[in-house]
C-alpha positions in Angstrom: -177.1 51.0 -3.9 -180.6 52.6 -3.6 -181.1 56.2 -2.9 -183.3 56.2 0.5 -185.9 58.9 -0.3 -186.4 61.2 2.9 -188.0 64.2 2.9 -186.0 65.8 6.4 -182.2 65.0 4.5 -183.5 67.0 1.3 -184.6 69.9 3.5 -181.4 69.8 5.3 -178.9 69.5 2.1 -180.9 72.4 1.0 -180.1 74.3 3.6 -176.5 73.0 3.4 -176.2 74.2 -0.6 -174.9 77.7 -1.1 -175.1 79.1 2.4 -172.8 82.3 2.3 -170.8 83.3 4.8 -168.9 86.6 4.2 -167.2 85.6 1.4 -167.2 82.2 1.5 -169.6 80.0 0.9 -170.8 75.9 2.4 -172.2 73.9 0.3 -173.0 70.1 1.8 -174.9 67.3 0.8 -176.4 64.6 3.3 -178.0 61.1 1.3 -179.0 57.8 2.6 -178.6 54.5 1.0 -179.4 51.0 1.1 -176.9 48.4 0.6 -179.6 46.6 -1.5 -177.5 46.3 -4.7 -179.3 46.6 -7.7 -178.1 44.3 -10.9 -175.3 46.8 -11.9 -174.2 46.9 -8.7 -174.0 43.2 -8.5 -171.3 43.3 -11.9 -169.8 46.7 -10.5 -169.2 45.1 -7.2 -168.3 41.5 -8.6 -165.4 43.2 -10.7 -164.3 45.0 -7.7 -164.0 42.0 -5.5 -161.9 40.1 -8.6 -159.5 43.0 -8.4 -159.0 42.9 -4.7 -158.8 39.6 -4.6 -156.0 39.6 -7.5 -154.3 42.5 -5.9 -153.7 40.2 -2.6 -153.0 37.0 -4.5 -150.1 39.4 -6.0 -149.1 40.8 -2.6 -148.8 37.2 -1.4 -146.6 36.2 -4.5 -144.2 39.2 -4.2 -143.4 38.0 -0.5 -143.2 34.6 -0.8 -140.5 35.6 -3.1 -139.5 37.8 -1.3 -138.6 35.1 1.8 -136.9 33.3 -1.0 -134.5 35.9 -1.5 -133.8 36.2 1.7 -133.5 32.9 2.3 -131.0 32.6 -0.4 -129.3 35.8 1.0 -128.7 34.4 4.0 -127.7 31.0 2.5 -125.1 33.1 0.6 -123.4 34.8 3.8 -123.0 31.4 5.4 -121.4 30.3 2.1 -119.0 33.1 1.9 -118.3 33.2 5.9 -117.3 29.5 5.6 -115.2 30.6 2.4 -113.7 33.4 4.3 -112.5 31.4 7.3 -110.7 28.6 4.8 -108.7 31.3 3.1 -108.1 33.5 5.9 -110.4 36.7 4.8 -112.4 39.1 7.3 -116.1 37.9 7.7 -117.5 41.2 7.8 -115.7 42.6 4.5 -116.8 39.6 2.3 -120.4 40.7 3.5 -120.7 44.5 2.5 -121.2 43.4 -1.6 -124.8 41.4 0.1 -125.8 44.2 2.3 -125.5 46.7 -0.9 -127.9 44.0 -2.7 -130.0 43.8 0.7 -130.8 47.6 0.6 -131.1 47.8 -3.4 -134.3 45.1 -3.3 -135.5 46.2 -0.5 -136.8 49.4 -1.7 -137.7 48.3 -5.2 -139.6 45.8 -2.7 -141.3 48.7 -0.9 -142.1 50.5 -4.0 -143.7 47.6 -5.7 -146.0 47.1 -2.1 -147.0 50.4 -1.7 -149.3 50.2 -4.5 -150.6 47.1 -3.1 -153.3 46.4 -0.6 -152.0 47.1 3.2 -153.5 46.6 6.3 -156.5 49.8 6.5 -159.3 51.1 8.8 -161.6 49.0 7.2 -160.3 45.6 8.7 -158.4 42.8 7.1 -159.1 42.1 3.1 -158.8 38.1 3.8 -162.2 38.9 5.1 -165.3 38.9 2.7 -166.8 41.4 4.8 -164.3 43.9 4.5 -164.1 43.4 0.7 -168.0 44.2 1.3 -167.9 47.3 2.9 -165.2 48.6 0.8 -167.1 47.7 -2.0 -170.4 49.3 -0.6 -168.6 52.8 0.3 -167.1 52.7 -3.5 -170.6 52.4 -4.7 -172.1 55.3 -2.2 -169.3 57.3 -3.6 -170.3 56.1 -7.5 -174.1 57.1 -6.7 -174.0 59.7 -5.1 -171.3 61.5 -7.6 -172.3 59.9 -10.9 -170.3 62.1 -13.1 -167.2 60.2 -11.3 -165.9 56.7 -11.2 -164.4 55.8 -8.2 -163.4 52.4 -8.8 -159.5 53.3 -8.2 -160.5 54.9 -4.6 -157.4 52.9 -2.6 -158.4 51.1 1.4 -155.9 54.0 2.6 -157.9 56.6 2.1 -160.4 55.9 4.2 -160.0 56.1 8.1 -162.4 55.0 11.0 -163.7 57.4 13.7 -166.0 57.4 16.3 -169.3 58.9 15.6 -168.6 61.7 18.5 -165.7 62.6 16.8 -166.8 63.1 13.3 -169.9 64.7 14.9 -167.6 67.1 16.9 -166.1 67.7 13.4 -169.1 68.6 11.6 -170.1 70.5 14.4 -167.2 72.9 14.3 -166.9 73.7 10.4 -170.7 74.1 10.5 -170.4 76.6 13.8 -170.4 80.0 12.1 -173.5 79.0 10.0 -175.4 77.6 12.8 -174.9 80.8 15.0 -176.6 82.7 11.6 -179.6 79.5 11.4 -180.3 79.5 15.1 -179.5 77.6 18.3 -181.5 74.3 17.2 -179.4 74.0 13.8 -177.5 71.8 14.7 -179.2 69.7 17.3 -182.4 69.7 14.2 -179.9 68.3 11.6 -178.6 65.6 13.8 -181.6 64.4 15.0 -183.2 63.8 10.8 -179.4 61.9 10.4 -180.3 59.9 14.0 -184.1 59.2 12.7 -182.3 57.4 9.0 -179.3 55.5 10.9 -179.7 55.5 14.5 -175.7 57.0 14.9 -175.5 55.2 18.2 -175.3 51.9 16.3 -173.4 53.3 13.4 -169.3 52.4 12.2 -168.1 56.1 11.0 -165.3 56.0 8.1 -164.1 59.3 6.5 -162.9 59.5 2.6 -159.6 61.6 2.5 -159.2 61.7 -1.0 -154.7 61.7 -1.2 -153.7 64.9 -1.8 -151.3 63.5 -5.1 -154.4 63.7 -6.8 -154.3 66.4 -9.4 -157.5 67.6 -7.9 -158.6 65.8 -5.1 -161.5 67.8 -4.1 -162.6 68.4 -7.8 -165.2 65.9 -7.3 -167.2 68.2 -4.3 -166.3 71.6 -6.5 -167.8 70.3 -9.4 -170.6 67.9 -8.5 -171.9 70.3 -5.0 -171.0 73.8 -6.6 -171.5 72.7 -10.3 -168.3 74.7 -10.8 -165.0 74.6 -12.9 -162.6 73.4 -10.0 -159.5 75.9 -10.8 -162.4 79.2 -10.5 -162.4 78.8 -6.7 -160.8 78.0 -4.2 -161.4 75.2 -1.2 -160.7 75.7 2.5 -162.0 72.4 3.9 -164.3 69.7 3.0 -165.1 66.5 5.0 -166.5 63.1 3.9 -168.1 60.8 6.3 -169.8 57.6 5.9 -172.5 56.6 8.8 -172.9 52.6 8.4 -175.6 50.6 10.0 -175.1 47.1 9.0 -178.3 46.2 11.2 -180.3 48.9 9.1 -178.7 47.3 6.2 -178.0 51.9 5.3 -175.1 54.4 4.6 -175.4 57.8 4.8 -173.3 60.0 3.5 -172.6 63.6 5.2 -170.2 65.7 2.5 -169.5 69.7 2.6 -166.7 71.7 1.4 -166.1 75.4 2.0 -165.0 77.5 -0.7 -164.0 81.2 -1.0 -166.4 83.5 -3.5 -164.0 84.5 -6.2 -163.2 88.2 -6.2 -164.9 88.4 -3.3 -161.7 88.6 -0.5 -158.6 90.3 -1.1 -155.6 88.0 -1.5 -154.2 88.9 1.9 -157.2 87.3 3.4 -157.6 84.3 1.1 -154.1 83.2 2.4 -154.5 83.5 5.7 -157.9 82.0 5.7 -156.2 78.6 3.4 -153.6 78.6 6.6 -155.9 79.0 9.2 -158.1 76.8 7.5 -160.5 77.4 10.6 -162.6 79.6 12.6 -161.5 81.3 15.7 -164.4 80.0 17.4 -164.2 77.1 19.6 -164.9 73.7 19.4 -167.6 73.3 21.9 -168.7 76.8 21.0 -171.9 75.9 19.5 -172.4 72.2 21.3 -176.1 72.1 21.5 -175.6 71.0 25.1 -171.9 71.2 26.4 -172.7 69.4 30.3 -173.7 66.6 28.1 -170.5 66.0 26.9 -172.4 64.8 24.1 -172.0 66.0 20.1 -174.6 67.8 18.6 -177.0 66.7 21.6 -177.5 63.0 20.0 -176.3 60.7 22.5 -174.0 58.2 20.7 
């Protein structure tokens, strides 16, 4: 992936990075990319399709013998039912020992599959294209976070929106700092994302990194703050791809908010991590509410 060079995104990450708000502080970073992949691309993304493509050919072996042992299941309950009847014994008795056996695979079933490709937001993994964009989001991620390799990243944790939506989103964790920047703070920032990707003809997919993850946000602390992850602490973040496959770009739009160590008593760090947002509305800051349109870009 190439890093698109423009001058209005740099301005506007600036103004993203450190922004303070009463003892918190934003700190967001907005890049563009091609999907030109350079040479290490290329190997990067050639091992990455090899291990999708293995991880399905082992999904498709665990069911088809899977089926067999059903098949052979069943196979066995006609057996014994046929049993049963010559020597006088209840059906439904001689099955319980099967159904036991039934429920003991199944779940060693489910928790081989689960770490297995499933169906995602991204679209169906038999599809070259998918294994593309999967790959090209995994490379975004690499590029734009170097210190971090995010080769593991799973199809789950991504999820599709609409670009309203994850406007509307950005809109409303950004509110409080664009009634500080001015009443053209938002509409100004969308418009420079609009200019690079043309948002109406964007796909929108956001990165939820699982929260099993010793420290699933560490990458944004330590990469956006340049901080230690366990000296603050994180009240939301949000990572959302913008993908033009006519522009042949991604952009990625992160930003976490963190509380300013020692700067809020403990009483109002906990009820600002369950709140988790402003009182505020919504639509509070829409650029142009009638519009019904986020951040005044019509999409």
């Amino acid at each position: 992936m190439k890093y698109l060079e423009d001058e209005k995104l740099t301005q506007w990450t600036s103004e993203l990075s450190d922004a303070i708000l009463a003892g918190r502080v934003i700190n967001g970073r907005i890049e563009a990319y091609t999907m030109k992949r350079a040479g290490t691309d290329k190997k990067y993304a050639h091992a990455l399709g090899e291990k999708f493509v293995a991880e399905m050919e082992m999904k498709e072996n665990q069911m088809a013998g899977y089926h067999d042992f059903l098949q052979k299941k069943e196979n066995a309950i006609n057996m014994r039912k046929r049993r049963s009847v010559s020597v006088g014994e209840d059906p439904v008795k001689s099955e319980e020992p099967l159904k036991k056996i039934q429920r003991a695979r199944a779940i060693s079933f489910d928790d081989i599959t689960s770490s297995v490709i499933v169906p995602s937001a991204l679209g169906d993994f038999q599809e070259i294209g998918t294994r593309r964009l999967m790959t090209d989001l995994i490379l975004t991620l690499n590029s734009s976070f170097p210190d971090y390799d995010f080769g593991n990243v799973r199809p789950c944790h991504f999820s599709k929106k609409t670009a309203k939506d994850a406007m509307e989103c950005c809109n409303f964790r950004l509110s409080e700092l664009a009634s500080r920047k001015g009443e053209y703070f938002l509409r100004e920032m969308w418009s420079a994302i609009d200019n690079v990707v043309c948002l109406a003809e964007t796909e929108v997919y956001s990165y939820v990194p699982p929260a099993c993850d010793d420290d699933p946000t560490g990458f944004l602390l330590q990469t956006l703050l340049e901080s230690e992850s366990d000296s603050v602490a994180p009240l939301w973040s949000f990572n959302y791809f913008f993908v033009n496959k006519n522009l042949k770009r991604i952009l990625l739009f992160s930003c976490i908010e963190t509380m300013i160590p020692n700067e809020v008593s403990d009483e109002e760090a906990e009820q600002l991590v369950t709140v988790g947002k402003y009182k505020t509305g919504e639509s509070d800051f829409d650029i142009d509410p009638a519009s019904d349109i986020a951040g005044g870009i019509p999409v």
